[in-house]
N, C-alpha and C positions, 0 to 999 in steps of 0.2 A: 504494500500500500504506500503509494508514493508520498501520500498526502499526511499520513501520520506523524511524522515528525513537525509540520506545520501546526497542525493542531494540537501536538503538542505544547510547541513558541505559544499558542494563541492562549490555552489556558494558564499556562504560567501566566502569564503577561496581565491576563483578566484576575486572579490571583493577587499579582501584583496590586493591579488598582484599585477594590474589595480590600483588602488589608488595608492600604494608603488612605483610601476614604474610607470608612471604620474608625483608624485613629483619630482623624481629621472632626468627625464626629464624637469620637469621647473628650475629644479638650472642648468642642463646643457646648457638650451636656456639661462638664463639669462649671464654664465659665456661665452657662446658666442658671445653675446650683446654685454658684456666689450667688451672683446677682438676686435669686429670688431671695437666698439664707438675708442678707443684706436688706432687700428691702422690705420681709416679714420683722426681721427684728429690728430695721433702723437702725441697724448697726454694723458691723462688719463680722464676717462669720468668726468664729473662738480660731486661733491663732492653729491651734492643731488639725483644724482640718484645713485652713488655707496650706500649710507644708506637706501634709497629705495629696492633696489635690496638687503642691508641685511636683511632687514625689511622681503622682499620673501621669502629669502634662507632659515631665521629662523622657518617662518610660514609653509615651505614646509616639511622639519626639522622636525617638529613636526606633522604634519601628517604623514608621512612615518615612523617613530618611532611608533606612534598611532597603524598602521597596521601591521607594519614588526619591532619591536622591535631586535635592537642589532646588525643591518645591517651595512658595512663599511661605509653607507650616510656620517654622519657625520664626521669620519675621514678623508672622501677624500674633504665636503667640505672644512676642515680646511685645507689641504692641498692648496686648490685652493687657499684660502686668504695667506696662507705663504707664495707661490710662489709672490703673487701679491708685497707684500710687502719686497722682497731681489731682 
């Protein structure tokens, strides 16, 4: 089957971008979480689960680099934590 190896590239690759957006999505749930934690209690979420929730962003971070090398992830999430902090 000449075509096998092709479909093979093709599901990797679909693979690839299903991991990449997945991560891409857990930093955005998580940066939702603040935001709701924050504006239920008018305050900023308890200090341990903001390091928690770095702890994710990092580990997600690095899977979506893994698959999709060079994508704005990162930039925009540093963006979210400078917003957080002015």
């Amino acid at each position: 089957m000449p075509n096998e190896p092709m479909k093979e590239k093709e599901v990797t690759e679909l693979l690839r971008d299903l991991v990449w957006l997945n991560a891409v999505i857990a930093t955005e749930l998580i940066q939702i979480t603040e935001n709701s934690s924050a504006l239920l209690r008018k305050s900023p979420p308890p200090a341990s689960c903001l390091r928690d929730h770095q702890l994710l962003r990092e580990t997600a971070l690095l899977i979506a680099n893994r698959c999709r090398p060079g994508t704005a992830l990162a930039e925009h999430l540093t963006k979210h934590q400078q917003d957080k902090s002015t």
